[in-house]
C-alpha positions in Angstrom: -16.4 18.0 -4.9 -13.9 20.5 -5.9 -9.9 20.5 -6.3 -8.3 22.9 -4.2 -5.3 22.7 -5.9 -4.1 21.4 -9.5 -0.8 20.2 -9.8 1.0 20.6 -13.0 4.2 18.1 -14.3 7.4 20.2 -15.0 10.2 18.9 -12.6 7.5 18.4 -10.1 6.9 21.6 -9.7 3.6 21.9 -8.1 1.5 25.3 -8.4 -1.0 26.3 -6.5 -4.3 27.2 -9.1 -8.3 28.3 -8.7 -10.0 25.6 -7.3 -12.0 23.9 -10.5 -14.6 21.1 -11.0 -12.7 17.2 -10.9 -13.4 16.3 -14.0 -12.5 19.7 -16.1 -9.3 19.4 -13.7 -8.3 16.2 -15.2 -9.0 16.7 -18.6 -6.6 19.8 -18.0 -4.2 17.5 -16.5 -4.5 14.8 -19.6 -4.3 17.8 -22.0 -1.2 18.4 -20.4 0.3 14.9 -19.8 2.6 13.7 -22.6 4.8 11.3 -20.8 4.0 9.0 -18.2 1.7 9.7 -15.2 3.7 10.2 -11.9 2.0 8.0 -9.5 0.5 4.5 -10.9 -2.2 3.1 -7.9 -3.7 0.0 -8.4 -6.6 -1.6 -6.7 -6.5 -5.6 -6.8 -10.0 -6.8 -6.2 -12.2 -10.0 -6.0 -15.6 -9.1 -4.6 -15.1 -6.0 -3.2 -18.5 -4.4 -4.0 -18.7 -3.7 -0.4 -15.8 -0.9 -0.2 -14.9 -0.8 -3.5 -16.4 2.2 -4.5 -14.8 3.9 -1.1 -11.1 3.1 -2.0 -12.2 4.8 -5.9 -13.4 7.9 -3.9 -9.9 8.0 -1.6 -7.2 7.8 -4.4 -9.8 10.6 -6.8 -10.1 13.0 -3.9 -6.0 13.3 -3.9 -4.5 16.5 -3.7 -1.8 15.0 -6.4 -3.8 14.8 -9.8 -0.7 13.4 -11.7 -1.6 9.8 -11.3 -3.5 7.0 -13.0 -6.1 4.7 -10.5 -5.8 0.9 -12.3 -8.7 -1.4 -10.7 -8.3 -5.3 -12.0 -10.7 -7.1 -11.5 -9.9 -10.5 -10.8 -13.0 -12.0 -12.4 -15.4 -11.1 -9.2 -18.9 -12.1 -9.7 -20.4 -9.3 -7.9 -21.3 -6.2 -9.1 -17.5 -4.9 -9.8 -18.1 -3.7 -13.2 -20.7 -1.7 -12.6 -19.5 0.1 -10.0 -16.3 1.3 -11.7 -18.7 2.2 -14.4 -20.1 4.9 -12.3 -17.2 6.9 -13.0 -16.0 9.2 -15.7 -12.9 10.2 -14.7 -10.4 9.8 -17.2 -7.6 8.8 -15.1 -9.3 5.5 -13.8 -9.0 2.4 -15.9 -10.6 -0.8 -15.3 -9.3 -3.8 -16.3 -11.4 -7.7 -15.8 -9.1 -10.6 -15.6 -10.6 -13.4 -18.2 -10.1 -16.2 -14.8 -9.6 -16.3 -11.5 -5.6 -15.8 -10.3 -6.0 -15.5 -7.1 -4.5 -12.7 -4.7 -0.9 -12.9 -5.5 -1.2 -13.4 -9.1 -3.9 -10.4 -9.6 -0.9 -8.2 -7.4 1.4 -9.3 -10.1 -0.9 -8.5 -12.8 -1.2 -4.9 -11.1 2.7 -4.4 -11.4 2.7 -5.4 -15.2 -0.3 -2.5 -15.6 1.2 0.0 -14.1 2.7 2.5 -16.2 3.8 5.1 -12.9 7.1 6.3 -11.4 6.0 5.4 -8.6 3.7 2.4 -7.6 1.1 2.0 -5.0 -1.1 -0.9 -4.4 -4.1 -0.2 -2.4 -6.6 -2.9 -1.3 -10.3 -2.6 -2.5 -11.3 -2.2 1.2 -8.6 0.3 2.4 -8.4 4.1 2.2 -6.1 6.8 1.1 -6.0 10.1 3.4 -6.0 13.1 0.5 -2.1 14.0 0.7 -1.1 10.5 0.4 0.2 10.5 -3.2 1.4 14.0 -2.8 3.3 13.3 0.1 5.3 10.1 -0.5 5.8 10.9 -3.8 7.4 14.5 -2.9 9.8 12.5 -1.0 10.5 10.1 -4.0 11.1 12.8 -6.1 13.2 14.3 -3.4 15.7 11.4 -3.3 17.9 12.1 -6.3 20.1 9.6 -5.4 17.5 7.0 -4.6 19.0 5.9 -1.3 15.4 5.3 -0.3 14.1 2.4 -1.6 10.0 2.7 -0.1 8.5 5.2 1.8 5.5 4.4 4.1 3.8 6.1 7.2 1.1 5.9 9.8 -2.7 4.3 9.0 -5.8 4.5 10.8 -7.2 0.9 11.5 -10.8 0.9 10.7 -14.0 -1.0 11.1 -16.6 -2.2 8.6 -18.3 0.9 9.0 -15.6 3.5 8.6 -15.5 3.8 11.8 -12.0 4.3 13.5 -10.9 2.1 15.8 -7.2 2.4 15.9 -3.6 3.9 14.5 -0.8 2.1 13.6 2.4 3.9 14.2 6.2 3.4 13.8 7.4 3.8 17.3 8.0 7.2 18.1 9.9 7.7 14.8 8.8 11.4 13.2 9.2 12.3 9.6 12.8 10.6 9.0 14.3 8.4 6.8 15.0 5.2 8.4 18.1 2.2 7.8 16.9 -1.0 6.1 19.0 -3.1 8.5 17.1 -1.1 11.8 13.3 -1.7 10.7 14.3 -5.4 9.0 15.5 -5.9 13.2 12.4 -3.8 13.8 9.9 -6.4 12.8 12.0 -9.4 14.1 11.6 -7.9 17.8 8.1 -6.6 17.2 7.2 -9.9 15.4 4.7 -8.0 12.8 5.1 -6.0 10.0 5.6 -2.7 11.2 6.2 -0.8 7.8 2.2 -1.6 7.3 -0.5 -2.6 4.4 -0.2 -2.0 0.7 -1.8 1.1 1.2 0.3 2.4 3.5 3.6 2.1 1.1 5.2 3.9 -2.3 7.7 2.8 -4.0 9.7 3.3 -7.6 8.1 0.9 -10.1 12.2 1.1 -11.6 13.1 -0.3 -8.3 10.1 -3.0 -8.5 11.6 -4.2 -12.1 14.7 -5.4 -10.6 13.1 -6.7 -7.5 10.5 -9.0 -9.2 7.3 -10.5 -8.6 5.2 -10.8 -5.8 5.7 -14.3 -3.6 2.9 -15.6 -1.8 5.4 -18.5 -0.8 3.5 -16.7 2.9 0.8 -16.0 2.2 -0.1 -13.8 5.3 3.1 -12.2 4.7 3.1 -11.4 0.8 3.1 -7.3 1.3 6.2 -7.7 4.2 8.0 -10.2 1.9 8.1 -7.6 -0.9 9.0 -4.6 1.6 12.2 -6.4 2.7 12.9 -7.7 -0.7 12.8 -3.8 -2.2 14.9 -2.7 1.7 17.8 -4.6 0.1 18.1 -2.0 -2.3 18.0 0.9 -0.2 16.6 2.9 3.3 12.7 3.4 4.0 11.1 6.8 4.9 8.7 6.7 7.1 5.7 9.8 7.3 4.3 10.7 10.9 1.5 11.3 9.2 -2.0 9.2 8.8 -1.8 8.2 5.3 -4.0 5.7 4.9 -6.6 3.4 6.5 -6.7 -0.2 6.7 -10.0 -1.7 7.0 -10.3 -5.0 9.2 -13.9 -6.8 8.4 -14.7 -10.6 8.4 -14.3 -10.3 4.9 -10.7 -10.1 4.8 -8.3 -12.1 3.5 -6.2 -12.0 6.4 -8.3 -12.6 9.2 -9.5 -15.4 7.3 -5.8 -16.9 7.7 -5.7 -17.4 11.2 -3.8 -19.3 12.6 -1.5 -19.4 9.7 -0.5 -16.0 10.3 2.7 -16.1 13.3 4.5 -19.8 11.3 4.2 -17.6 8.4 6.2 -14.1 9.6 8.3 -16.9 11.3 9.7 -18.0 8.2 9.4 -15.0 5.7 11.9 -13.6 8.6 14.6 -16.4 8.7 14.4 -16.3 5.0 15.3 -12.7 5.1 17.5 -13.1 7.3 19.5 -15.5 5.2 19.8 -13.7 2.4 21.1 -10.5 4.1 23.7 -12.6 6.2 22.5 -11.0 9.3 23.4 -12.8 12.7 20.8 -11.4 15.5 21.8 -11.9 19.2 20.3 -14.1 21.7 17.8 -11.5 22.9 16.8 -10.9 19.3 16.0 -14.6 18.8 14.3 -15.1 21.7 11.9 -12.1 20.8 11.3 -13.2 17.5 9.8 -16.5 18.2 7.6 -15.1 21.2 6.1 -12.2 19.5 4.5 -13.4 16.5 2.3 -15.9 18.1 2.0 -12.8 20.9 1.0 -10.4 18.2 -1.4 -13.1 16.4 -3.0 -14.0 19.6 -3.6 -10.1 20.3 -4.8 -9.7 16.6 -7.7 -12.8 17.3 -8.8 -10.9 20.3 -9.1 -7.9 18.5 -10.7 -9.2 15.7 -13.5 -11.1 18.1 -13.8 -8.0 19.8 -15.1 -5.1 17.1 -16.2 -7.5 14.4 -18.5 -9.6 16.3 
């Protein structure tokens, strides 16, 4: 495969160059690096031999080269290791967790690897589309002020196979930037998370210092939590554009939570709720508690349906 562009650090100013073999690309690029890279992504896994080798491929195809691809490996017992050791380029770094620490403390360990501007977290069995990084991050670095506290866009939902079997959009939103209050009431009506998967979202890692940790206090929840946590520091921006994918298989940790799932959006949204000191009307209310166990009951179906 071949770069059809290489993009150079100076003020982000990206220039359009020969297209040029990956690796020689990024050795360029490293040649060239001498602060920090741009974009830190960070694949949490626990054995995902399955995909895992997919996700690598997405976030090395990017048309953004200015990025380091973190995989940490929370002590899988498949053949993790040797799949990332397929690879030679420089700009991937694998990283084996001594024990087990489960899916919100290997997302935590991600954050402390990271050494980015900007932070994306991408799940071993999801996808990035090739202008992902360049696109969110051009908006980042667009937002001197940083009123925007995440950007995010639209995914493709797809099957075990690759196969597409969906897209997930934000209403009929284009490319705009979006208040935190409107998409926190957003997912209250809608009763999901409608700013999407890890994959799906960028954010500044400055911005993730001050916010904290990962909370798996809901578990089915954790990525939504985080969103509204970081939407108290500013707007999102949201990217009519199919970004990423998100892969549903039996596999997956949230299919496997079920029932869990609606009690669990239930509260992470009175909790945000509280701390924002937001009073929703009647109507609101009402929604809220319908849609989730609506949306969860839709989700089984679906589920049963293309992963039978």
């Amino acid at each position: 495969m071949r770069y059809d562009a290489v993009k150079w650090r100076l003020n982000f100013l990206y220039t359009r160059h020969w297209p040029m073999d990956k690796t020689l690309a990024s050795k360029l690029y490293l040649t060239n690096l001498t602060t920090a890279p741009l974009v830190s992504v960070c694949i949490p896994t626990y054995k995902g031999g399955a995909y895992l080798a997919a996700a690598i491929d997405s976030v090395l195809a990017q048309t953004l080269v200015d990025f380091q691809l973190i995989v940490v490996d929370d002590n899988s017992p498949d053949d993790t290791a040797q799949i990332v050791a397929r690879y030679r380029d420089p700009r991937l770094i694998y990283v084996r967790n001594p024990s087990n620490l489960g899916p919100e403390g290997n997302w935590n360990r991600c954050l402390e690897l990271a050494t980015g501007r900007y932070f994306k977290l991408l799940p071993h069995d999801d996808l990035l589309a090739p202008a992902c990084l360049e696109r969110q991050a051009a908006i980042l670095e667009s937002d001197t002020v940083q009123a925007v506290a995440l950007v995010f866009g639209a995914r493709n939902v797809i099957g075990p196979d690759g196969r597409r079997l969906a897209i997930r959009r934000y209403g009929h939103a284009g490319n705009e930037r979006l208040p935190a209050q409107t998409v926190g009431t957003q997912c209250v009506r809608r009763g999901t998370n409608v700013l999407g998967e890890p994959g799906s979202v960028m954010f500044r890692r400055e911005l993730a210092q001050r916010v904290g940790r990962f909370d798996a206090r809901y578990p089915y929840v954790i990525d939504l939590d985080y969103w509204l946590r970081l939407l108290d520091h500013g707007d999102a921006y949201y990217c009519d554009e199919e970004l990423s994918a998100f892969r549903v298989s039996r596999e997956q940790w949230s299919v496997r939570l079920g029932r869990q799932q609606a009690e669990d959006f239930q509260q992470c949204m009175r909790h945000y709720l509280a701390r924002s000191g937001r009073r929703l009307g009647l109507l609101d209310r009402s929604v809220g508690l319908l849609t989730p166990a609506l949306n969860n009951w839709g989700r089984r179906l679906f589920y049963q349906l293309y992963l039978r």
